[in-house]
C-alpha positions as CSV (number, residue, x, y, z in Angstrom):
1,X,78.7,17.0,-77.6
2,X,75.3,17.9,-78.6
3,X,72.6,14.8,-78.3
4,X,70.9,13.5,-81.2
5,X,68.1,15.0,-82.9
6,X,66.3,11.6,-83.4
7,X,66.1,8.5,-81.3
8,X,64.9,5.4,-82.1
9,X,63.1,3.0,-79.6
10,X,63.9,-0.3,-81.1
11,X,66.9,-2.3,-82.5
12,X,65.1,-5.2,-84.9
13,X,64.8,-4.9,-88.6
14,X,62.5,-1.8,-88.8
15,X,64.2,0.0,-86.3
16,X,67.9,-1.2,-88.0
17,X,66.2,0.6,-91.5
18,X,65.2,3.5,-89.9
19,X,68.6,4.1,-88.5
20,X,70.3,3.4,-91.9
21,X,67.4,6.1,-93.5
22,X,68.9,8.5,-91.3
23,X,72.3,8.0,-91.2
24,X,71.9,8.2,-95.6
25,X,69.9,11.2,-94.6
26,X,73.2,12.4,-92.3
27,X,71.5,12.6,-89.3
28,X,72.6,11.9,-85.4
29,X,70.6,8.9,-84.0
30,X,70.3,7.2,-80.4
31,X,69.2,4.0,-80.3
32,X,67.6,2.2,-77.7
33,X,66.7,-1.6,-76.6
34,X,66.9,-3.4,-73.7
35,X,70.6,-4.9,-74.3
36,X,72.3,-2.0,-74.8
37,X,74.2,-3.1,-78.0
38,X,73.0,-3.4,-81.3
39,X,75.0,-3.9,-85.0
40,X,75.7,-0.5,-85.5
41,X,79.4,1.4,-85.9
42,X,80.6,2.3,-82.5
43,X,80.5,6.2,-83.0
44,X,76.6,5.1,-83.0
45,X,74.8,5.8,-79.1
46,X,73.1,2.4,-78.0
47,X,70.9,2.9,-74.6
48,X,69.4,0.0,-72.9
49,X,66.8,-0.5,-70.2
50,X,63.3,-1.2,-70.1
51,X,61.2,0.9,-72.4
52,X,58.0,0.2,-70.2
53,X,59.1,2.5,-67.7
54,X,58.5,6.1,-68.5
55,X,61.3,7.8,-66.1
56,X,63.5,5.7,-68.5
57,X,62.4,6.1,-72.1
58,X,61.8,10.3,-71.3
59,X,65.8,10.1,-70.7
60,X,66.4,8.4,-73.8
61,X,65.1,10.7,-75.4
62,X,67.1,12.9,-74.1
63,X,67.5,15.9,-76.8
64,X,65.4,14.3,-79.4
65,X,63.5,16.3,-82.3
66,X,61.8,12.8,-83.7
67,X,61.0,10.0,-81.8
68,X,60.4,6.8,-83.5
69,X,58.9,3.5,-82.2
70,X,59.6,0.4,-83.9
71,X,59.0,-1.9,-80.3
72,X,57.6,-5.3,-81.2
73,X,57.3,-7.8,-78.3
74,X,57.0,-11.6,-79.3
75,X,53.9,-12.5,-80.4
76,X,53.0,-14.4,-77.3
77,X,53.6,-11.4,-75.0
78,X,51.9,-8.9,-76.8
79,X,48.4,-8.0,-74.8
80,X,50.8,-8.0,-71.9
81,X,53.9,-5.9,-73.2
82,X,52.9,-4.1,-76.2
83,X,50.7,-1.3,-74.8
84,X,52.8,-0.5,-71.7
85,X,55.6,-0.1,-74.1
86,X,53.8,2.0,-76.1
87,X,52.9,4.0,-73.3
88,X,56.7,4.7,-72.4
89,X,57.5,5.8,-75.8
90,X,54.4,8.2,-75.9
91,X,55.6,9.4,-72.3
92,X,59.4,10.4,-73.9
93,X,57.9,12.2,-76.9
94,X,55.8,14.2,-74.3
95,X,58.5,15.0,-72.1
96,X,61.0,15.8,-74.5
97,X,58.5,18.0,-76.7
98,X,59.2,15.7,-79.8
99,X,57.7,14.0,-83.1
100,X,56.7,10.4,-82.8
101,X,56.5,8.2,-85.4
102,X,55.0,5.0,-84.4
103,X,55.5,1.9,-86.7
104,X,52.1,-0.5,-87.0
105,X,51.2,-2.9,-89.5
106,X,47.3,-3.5,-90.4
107,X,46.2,-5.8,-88.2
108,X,43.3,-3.4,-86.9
109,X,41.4,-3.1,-90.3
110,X,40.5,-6.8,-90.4
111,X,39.6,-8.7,-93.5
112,X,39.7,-7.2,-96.6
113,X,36.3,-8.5,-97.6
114,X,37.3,-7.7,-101.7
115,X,38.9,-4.5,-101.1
116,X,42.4,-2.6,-100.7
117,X,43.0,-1.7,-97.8
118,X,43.3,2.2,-97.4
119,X,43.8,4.7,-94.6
120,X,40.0,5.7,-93.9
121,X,39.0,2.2,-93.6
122,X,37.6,1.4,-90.3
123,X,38.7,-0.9,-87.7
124,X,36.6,-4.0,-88.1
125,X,39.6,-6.7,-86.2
126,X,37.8,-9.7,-85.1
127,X,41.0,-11.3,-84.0
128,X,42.0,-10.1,-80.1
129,X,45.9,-8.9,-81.9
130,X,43.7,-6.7,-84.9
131,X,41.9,-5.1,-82.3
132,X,44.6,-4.3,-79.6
133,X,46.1,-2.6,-82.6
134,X,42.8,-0.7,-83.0
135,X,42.8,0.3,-79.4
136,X,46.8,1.4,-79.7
137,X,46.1,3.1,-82.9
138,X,43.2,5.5,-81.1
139,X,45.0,6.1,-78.0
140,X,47.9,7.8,-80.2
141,X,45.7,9.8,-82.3
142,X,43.9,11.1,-79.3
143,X,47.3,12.3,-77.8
144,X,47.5,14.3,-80.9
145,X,44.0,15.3,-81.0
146,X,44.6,16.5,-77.5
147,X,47.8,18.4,-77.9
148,X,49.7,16.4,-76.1
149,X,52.1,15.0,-78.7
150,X,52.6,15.3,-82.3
151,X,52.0,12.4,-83.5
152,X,51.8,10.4,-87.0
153,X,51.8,6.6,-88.1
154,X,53.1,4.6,-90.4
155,X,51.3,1.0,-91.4
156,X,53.4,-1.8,-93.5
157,X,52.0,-4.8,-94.9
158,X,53.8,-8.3,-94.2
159,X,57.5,-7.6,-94.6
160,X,60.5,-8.7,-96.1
161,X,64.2,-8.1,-96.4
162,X,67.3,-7.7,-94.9
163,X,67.4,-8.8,-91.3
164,X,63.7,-10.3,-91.6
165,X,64.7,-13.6,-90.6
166,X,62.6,-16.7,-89.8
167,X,59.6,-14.4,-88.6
168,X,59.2,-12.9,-92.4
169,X,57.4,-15.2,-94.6
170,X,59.4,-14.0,-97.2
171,X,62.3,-14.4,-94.8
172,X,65.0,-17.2,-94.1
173,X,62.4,-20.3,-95.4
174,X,62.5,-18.8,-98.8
175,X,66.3,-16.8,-99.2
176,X,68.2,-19.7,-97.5
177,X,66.3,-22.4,-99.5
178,X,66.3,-21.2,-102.6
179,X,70.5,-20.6,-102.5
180,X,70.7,-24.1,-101.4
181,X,68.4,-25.7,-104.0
182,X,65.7,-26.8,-101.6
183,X,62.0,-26.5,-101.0
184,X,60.8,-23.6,-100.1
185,X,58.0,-22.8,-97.3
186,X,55.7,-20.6,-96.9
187,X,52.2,-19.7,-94.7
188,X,48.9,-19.0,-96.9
189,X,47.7,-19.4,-100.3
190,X,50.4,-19.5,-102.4
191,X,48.0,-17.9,-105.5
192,X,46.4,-15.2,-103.5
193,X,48.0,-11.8,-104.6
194,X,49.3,-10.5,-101.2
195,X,50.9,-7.2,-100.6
196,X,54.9,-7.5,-99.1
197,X,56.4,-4.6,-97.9
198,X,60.2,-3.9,-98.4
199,X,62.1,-3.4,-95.1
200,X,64.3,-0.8,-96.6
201,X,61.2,1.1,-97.7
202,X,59.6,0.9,-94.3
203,X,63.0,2.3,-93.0
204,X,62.9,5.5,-95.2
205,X,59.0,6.0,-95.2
206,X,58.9,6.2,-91.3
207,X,62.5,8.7,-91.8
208,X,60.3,10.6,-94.1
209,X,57.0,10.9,-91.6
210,X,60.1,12.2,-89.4
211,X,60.2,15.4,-91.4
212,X,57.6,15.8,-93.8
213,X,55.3,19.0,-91.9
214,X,52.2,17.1,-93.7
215,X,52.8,14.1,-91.5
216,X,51.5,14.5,-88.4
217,X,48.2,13.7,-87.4
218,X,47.4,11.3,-90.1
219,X,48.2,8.0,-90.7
220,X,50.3,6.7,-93.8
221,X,50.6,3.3,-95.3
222,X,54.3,3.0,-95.9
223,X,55.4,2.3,-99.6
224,X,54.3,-0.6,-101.6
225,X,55.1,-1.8,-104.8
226,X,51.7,-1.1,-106.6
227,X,52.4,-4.2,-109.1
228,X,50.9,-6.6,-106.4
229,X,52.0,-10.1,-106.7
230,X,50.9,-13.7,-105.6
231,X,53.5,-15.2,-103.3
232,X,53.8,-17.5,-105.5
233,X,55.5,-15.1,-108.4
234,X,57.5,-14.0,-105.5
235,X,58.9,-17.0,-104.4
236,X,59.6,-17.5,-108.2
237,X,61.4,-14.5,-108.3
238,X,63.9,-15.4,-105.8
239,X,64.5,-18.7,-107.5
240,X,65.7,-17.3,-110.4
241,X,68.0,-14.7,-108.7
242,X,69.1,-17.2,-107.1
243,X,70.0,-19.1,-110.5
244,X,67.7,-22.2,-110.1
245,X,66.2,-23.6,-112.8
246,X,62.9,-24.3,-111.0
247,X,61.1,-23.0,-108.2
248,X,60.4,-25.9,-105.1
249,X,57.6,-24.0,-102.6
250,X,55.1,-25.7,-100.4
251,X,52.3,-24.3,-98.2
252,X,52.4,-25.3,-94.8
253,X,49.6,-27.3,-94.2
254,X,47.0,-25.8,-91.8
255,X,46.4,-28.9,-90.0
256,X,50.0,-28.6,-89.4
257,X,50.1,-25.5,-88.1
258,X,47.7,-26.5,-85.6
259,X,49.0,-29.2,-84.0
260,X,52.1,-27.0,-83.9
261,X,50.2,-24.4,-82.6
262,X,49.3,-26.9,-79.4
263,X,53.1,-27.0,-78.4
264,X,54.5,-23.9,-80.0
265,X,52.8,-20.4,-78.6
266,X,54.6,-18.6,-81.3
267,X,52.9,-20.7,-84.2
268,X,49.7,-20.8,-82.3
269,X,49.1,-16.8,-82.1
270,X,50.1,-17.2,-86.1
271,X,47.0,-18.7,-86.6
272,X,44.3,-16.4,-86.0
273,X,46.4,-14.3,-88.3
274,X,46.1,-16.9,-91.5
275,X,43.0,-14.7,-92.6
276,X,44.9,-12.8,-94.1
277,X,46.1,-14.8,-97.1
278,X,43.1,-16.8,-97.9
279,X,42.3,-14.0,-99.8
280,X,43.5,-11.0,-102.2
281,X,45.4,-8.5,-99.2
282,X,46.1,-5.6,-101.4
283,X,47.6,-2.4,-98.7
284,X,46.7,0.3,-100.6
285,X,50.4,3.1,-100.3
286,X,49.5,5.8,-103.1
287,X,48.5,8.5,-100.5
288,X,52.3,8.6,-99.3
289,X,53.6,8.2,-102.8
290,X,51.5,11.1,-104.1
291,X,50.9,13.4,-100.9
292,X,55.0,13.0,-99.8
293,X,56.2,11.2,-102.6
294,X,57.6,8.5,-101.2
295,X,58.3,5.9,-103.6
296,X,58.6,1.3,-103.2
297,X,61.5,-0.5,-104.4
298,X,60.2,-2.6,-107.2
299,X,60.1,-6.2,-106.1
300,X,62.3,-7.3,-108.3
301,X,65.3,-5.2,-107.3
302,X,63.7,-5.6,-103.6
303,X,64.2,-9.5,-103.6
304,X,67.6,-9.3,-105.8
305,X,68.9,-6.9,-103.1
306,X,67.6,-9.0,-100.5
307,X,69.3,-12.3,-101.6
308,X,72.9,-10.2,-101.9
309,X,72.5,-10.1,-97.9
310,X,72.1,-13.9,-97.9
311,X,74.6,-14.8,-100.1
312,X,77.1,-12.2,-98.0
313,X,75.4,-12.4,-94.3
């Protein structure tokens, strides 16, 4: 039995639509977590240990042509877990002689200051997660730079989806109220335009960064519907797929969120994050679209598909 050709360092939503990208693709995939299982068919490899240990992850990765990592430690363990794990999925690529993908979001560039965020923009993070992302995002490209590994990124906005659960804020506080006829919540500005990235997408973009032989040593913002939308209109869509005659959403106050934040570490790493919806966040994804023609799900099918998983979990 021959080993896969593409393994995949991560079991959560991104790494669940990377697998599925694949598989539509009709490609062999390992996954790996720490568990061991994941929801996946059981003709479908599922490794587990500890990806911060290199000896580990290089075994994983046993065989692989295209490495992927979609990792993502909580948010209150990620200065301590997040680079190490990194490290161990850089150290199987280099071993095994493979592609790696690495999933980031776009943290690193900072505010948007009036302006769509695209690839060239520098890394101006004033918060300490934007600018570990920084740090992460250099130490890849240097591998490549440096022969090491081939490397290329892809960067999502916020996302949403199947599997995006409670963490998404177009997750379980929307979907789940809106089928049950109560009052939405979200985090932010409900009337800032804000870009939402579709999990699906993200799955087939970071497939495509896989294979595409223009991929590598650049970085890529996943696709994006370009027809940016408040969260607001969002939320409104999902209402009326949902068959509600009116939308109920409310903002979570931020005086809320910070006396939250004082017994809830999740909440309270949220909040130097809230920057980013106090004002227009437009992630800029034409370069993928027109370079490897990668096209976004328009929201509107997005959320309709996305509320079919709801309704049949």
């Amino acid at each position: 039995m021959t080993s896969p050709e593409h393994v995949i360092f991560g079991t959560g939503a991104v790494g669940l639509a990377t697998y599925e990208a694949l598989r539509r693709r009709g490609e062999s995939v390992r996954l790996v977590n720490r568990s061991g299982h994941a929801p996946v068919p059981d003709d479908v490899e599922v490794v587990g240990g500890d990806a911060r240990d290199p000896g580990f992850t290089s075994a994983a990765a046993t065989g692989a042509r295209v490495v992927y990592q979609t990792l993502n430690p909580p948010y209150p363990e990620w200065t301590a877990q997040f680079p190490a794990l990194q490290t161990g999925v850089l150290a199987a690529a280099e071993a095994t002689g493979a592609r790696l993908v690495s999933m980031e979001n776009v943290y690193m560039y900072g505010r948007p200051a009036g302006r769509p965020l695209t690839e060239d923009r520098a890394y101006d993070a004033h918060t300490k997660k934007g600018q570990l992302r920084g740090c992460m995002a250099r130490d890849l490209l240097r591998a490549h730079q440096d022969g090491r590994v081939e490397v290329t990124i892809g960067r999502a906005s916020d996302y949403f989806g199947p599997r995006g659960g409670a963490q998404s804020n177009l997750g379980d506080r929307v979907f789940t109220a809106a089928l049950a006829g109560k009052t939405a919540s979200v985090l932010g500005d409900l009337d800032q335009p804000h870009t939402y990235s579709y999990i699906p997408d993200i799955g087939e973009g970071l497939a495509a960064l896989g294979e595409h032989p223009d991929a590598p040593g650049q970085v890529w913002h996943l696709p994006n519907d370009p027809d940016t939308r408040t969260t607001r209109q969002l939320v409104d869509i999902v209402y009326r797929h949902a068959g509600q005659p009116d939308t109920e959403v409310r903002a979570l106050p931020p005086l809320l969120l910070r006396g939250l934040g004082l017994v809830n570490p999740i909440v309270r790493e949220l909040l130097e994050m809230q920057y980013q919806f106090e004002e227009p966040f437009i992630v800029d994804s034409s370069k993928m679209t027109t370079k490897l023609g990668c096209q976004a799900t328009p929201y509107d099918r997005a959320i309709a598909d996305t509320l079919e998983t709801y309704r049949h979990p």
